[in-house]
N, C-alpha and C positions, 0 to 999 in steps of 0.2 A: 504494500500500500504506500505509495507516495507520499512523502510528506504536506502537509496543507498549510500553508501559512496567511494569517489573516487580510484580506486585501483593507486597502485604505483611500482609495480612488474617486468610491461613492461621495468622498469630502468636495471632491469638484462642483459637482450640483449645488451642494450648500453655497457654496463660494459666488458659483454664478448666479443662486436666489438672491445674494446680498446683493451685487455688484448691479442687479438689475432692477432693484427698487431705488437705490442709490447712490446716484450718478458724481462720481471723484474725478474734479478737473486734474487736467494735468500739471497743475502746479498745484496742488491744493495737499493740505499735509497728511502726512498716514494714517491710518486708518488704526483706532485704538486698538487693534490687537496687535499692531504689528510693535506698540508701545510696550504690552505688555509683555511678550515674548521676547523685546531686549532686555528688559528687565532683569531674567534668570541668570545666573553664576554661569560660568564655559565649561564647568568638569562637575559640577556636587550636586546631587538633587539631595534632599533632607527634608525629611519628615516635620510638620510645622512646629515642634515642640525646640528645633535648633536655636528658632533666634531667642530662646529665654535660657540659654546654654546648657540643656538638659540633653543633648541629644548623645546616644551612644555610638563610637564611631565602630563598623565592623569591618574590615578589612578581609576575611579570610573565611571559608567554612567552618576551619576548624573551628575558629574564636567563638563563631556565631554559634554551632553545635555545644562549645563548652561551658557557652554562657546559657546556651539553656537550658542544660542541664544542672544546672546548678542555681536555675530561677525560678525555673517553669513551674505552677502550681501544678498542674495533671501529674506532674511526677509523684509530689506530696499527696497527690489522693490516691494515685496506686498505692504506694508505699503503706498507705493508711489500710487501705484493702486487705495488704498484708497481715499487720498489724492482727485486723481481723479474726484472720483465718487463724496466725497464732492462738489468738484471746480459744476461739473455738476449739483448737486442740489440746489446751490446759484444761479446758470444762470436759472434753471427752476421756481424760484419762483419769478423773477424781470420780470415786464410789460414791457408794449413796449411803448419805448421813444414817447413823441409826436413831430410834427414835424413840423419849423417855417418854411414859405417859404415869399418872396417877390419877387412883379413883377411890373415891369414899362412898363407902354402902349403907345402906339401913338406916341412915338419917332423916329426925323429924317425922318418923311414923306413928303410929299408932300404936297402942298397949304397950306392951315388952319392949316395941321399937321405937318408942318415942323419946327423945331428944339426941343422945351423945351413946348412949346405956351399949347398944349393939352394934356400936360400930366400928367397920372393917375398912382398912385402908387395905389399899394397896400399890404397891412403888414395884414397876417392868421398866426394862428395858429390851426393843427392839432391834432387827438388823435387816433391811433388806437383801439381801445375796443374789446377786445377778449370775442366769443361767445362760449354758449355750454358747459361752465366747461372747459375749456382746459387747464386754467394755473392749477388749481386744479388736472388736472388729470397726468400733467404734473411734476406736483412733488410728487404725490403719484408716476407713474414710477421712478424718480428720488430717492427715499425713498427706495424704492426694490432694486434698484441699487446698494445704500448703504449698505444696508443690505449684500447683497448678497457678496458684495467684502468686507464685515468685517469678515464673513465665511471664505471667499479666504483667509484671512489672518490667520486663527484658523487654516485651513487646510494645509496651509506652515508649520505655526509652528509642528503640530502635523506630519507632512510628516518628515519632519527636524529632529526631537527626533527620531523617528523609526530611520532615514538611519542613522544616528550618532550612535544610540546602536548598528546598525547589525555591521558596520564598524568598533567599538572598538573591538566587539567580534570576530571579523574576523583578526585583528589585532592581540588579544591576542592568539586566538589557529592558529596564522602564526606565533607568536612566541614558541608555545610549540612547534609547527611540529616541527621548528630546533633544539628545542633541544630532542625533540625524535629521531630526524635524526643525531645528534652528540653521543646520547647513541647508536645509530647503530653503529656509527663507533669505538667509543672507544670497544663495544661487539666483531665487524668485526676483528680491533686490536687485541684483546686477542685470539679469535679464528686462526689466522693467525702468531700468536706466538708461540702457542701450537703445531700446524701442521707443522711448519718448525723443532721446534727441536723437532718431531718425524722424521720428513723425514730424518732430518740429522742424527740419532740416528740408522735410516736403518727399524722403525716399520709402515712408511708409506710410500706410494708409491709416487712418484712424483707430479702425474695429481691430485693429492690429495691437494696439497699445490697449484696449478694453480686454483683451483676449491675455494679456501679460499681466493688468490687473487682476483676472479671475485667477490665474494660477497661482499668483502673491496673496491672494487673500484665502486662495484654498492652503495654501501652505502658513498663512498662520491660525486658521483654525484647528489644521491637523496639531501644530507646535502645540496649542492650548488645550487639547484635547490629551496629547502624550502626557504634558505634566500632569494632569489629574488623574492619568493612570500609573502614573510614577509614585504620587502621591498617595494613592490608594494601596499598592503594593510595598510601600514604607511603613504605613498602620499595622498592614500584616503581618510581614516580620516583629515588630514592635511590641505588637499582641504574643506573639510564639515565642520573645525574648521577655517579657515580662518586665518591661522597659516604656518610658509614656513617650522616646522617639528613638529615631535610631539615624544615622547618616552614613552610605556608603560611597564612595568617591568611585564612579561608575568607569570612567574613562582609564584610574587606574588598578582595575579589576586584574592582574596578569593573571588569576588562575581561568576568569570567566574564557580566558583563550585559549587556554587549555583545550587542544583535543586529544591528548595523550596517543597510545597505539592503536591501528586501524583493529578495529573488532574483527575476527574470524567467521564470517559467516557461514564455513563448514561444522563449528563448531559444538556440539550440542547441546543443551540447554537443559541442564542438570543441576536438581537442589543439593547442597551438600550434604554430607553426612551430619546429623545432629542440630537441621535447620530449625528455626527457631519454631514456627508456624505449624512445623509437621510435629515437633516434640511436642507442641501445647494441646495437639488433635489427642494423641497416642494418654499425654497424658489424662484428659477428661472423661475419652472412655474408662481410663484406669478409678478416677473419682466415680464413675459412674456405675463400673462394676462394683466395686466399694460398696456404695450406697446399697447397692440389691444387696449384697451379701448383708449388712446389716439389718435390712428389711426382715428379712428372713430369719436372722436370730432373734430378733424381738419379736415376733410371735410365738418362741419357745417362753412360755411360763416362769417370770423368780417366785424364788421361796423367800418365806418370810418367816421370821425366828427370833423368839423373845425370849426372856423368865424373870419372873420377880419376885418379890416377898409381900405376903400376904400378912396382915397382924387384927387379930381378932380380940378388941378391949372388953368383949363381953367375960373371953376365956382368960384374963386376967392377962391381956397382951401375950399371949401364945399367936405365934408366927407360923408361918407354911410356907413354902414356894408355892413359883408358880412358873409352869411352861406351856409358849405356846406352839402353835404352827400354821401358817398360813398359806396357801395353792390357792394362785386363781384357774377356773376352768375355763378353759378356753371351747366356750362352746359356741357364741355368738362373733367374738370378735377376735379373728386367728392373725388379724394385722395385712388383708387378705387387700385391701385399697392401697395400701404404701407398697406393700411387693409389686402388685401392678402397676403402678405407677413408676418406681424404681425400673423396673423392667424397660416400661414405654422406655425411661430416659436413657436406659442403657443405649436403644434399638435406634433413639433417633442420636443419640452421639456417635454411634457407628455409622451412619446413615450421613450425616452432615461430616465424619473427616473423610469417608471418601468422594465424596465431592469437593471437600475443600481443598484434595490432594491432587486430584484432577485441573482444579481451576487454578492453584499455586503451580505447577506444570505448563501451563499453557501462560499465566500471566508471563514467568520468567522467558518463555520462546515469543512471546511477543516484543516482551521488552526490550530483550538482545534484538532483534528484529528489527525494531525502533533507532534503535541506538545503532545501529550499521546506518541505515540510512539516512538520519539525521548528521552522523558522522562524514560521507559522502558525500552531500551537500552542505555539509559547511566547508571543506576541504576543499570542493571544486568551486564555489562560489570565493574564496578569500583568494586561490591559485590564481583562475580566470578568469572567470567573470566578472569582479571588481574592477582589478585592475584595467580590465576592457570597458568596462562602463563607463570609468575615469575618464579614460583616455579621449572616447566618443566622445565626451560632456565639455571638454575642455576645447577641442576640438571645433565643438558645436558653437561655441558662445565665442572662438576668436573670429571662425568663419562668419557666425551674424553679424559681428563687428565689422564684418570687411565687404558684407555685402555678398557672402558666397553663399548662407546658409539662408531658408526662410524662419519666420519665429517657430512654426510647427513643430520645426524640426531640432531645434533649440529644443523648446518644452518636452519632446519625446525623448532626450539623452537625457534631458534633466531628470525626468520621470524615470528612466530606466533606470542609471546611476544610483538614484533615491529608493528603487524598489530594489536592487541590488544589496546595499548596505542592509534594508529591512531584512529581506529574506536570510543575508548575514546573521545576523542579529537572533533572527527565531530559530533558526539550524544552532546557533552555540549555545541558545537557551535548553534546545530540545535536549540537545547532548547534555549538558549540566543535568536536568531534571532527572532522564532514562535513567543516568549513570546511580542518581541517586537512588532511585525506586528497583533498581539492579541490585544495589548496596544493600537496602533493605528487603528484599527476596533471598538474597544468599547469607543473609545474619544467619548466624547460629545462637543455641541457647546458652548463656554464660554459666549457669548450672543446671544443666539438664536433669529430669525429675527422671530415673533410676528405679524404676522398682520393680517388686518381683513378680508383679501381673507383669509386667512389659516383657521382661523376661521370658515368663513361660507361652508369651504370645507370640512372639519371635522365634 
């Protein structure tokens, strides 16, 4: 599939809806956007929190990955998630309290029983005793659990680093667009200075210089248009750094040019061993199997087991023990909704990793796939077709100057040169982005959850 890069063309219409409700003599002064497009700095676009000196300067992936890591709240809520599932596995492995009761008998009766005269106390103590395995099975579920949410946390982090790279590089080619889109207008300028003093000189016709106004004013709405999406992609990052701005110096980006080694497109498109995504499947069935196992011991019946001392004031405080024994029968409720349910969940986590094993397999051959040809088009556009565009452009605008070229044809080198640089620009963003969402497909798990269901599944 061919790469797509956004056209920006349709700006022209706009340009000439302006230019045609209102009519700019040839001496008359510019046209306020083109005011406010000198306005911007020649290399820095910055998030508006700069001019109150808040803004953080990011220079590099790394910085920008290590400062978010070390800002970003989502980390703190995984982290907290964990927490969790700890707190959960200290409660599965503590028994169950025993249980003291006391009872006084025969009080405030009638005849013989009436006041204090025939009364029996009596002081027990109980023990619940859990049958079947169940605190055992009970914290190996709790152990999976663990498990499973320290992944959650691998998979933040590693989610985190991808949106923070695409976002910088989004950032840095929303700052080259403006300044591609200000070398339109300075280009626009020149062209639109040239064509007036032929008009006025009597070697060009009028609708000639109306025609060089349209594409000077389509070229500073595209300019004003780029900064607010410059601007918008600086919030964002800001937002993923945890930071109220952030300022990247777009023009000296040297990594954004990075295009490192050409991709292998023989190459096959293999998850590694111990991917992060495929451990986190493997492990939830493992919680999941858990869960049923537990299910299933908690239908097996505890016993319940007491004894206490009995003391009879009638018998001149003469004592007795006392034992008891408690069996619930499990005639109605064998725990028979939870197993099935346990089950369902088992059936649909098996069911959901192999699909998700399938679609992690095809993302990464898309990806690499991506990033090959994103990679070949940036390579052949900076090799030749740049520098071809240039050359046309310059070419173009000494020949109008001397009377060899027409404006048309001006405006077409200008335009290609202009669409050249863009498509530059969206090729080494594309390459940044893949590379990153490459990076995060072949993470691994920093500590992989091990255990002896995976084992015996294997």
């Amino acid at each position: 599939m061919p790469i797509q890069f956004r056209s920006r063309f349709p700006l022209a219409l706009v340009g000439a809806a302006i230019l045609a409700t209102t009519a700019t003599p040839s001496g008359a002064a510019d046209p306020p956007a083109r005011h406010r497009v000198a306005q911007a700095g020649p290399d820095r676009v910055a998030s508006p929190s700069t001019a109150a000196g808040t803004a953080l300067l990011v220079t590099s992936p790394e910085q920008a990955v290590a400062l978010a890591l070390a800002r970003a709240p989502i980390l703190r809520s995984a982290e907290a998630g964990r927490q969790v599932a700890q707190g959960d596995r200290v409660t599965a492995g503590l028994r169950p309290n025993p249980d003291f009761s006391f009872n006084a008998e025969n009080i405030g009766g009638s005849g013989s029983y009436g006041g204090i005269r025939s009364l029996e106390t009596t002081y027990s103590l109980s023990q619940r005793i859990e049958t079947g395995g169940k605190r055992q099975a009970r914290m190996t579920a709790a152990d999976r659990a663990v498990a499973l949410t320290s992944l959650d946390v691998e998979a933040v982090r590693l989610d985190l680093a991808r949106e923070v790279v695409r976002a910088l590089a989004e950032a840095v080619a929303s700052g080259r667009a403006v300044e591609i889109a200000r070398e339109r207008v300075r280009l626009a300028d020149e062209v639109l200075r040239a064509t007036r003093a032929r008009v006025e000189a009597g070697r060009e016709a009028f609708p000639q210089q109306r025609r060089a106004e349209v594409a000077r004013e389509t070229a500073a709405v595209f300019a004003e248009r780029s900064q607010r999406e410059a601007g918008s992609a600086l919030r964002t990052l800001s937002v993923l750094l945890a930071t109220p701005g952030v300022d990247v110096m777009a023009a000296r980006a040297t990594w954004f040019d990075d295009l490192g080694p050409r991709p292998a497109p023989t190459r096959a498109a293999a998850l590694p061993p111990g991917q992060l995504d495929r451990t986190r499947l493997d492990a939830l069935i493992d919680q999941r199997r858990a869960e049923l196992d537990l299910q299933r011991r908690n239908a097996i019946p505890d016993v319940a087991v007491g004894g206490g001392v009995r003391r009879f004031r009638e018998a001149s405080g003469d004592t007795a023990f006392v034992l008891g024994l408690s069996v619930p029968l499990p005639i109605f409720d064998r725990n028979q909704g939870n197993i099935l349910r346990a089950g369902a969940e088992l059936n649909r986590a098996e069911a959901e990793a192999e699909r998700g094993r399938l679609y992690l397999d095809a993302s990464l051959a898309d990806a690499e796939r991506r990033l090959d040809q994103a990679w070949r088009a940036a390579d052949s556009l900076r090799r030749v077709v740049l520098p071809a565009a240039g050359e046309a452009a310059a070419s173009a605008r000494e020949g109008y100057a001397g009377g060899k070229f027409s404006l048309l044809e001006v405006l077409d080198a200008q335009r290609a040169l202009s669409d050249a640089r863009e498509q530059l620009n969206a090729a080494l963003l594309e390459v940044q982005q893949v590379r990153a969402d490459i990076a995060r497909l072949r993470g691994r798990a920093a500590t992989p959850a091990s255990t002896p269901a995976a084992a015996t599944r294997q």
